[in-house]
C-alpha positions, -999 to +999 in steps of 0.1 A: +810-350-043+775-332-050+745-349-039+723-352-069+695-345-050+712-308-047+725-312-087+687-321-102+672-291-078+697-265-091+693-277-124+650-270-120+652-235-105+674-225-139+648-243-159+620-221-140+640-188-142+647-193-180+614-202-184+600-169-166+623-148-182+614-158-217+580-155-208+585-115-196+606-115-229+641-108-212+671-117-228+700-133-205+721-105-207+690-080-198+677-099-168+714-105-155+719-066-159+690-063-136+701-087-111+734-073-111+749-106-119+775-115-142+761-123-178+780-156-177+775-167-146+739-160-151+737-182-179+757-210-164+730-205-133+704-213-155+721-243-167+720-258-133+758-255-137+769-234-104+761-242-070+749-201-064+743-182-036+709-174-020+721-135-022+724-143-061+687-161-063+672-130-042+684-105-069+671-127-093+639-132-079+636-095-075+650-083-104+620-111-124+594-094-103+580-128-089+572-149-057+604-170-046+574-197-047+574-197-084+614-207-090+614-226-054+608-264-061+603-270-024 
């Protein structure tokens, strides 16, 4: 069972990447062809729906151009 601690804090990094994505104007599918991610996965990481992988946040991170500070809750 998933600690909900670990649930509420996956669910506010996709809340911070959607919201700096539609702030640089990306669409799901752009920024996830940036990342090199899947489109749907992507979009089910910014539900707070997958428990993803740090390699998967780093492309993110680098593919929005921003600190790891702005998306990292903690």
């Amino acid at each position: 069972m998933e600690n909900p601690d670990q649930i509420k804090t996956r669910e506010e990094i996709g809340r911070k990447i959607k919201q700096i994505r539609t702030a640089k104007e990306l669409t799901q599918s752009e920024l996830a062809t940036l990342a090199g991610v899947n489109e749907n996965y992507f979009a089910m990481i910014e539900r707070g729906e997958v428990n993803f992988t740090f390699d998967k946040l780093f492309k993110i991170i680098k593919a929005l151009k921003v600190k790891s500070s702005q998306i990292l809750p903690f």
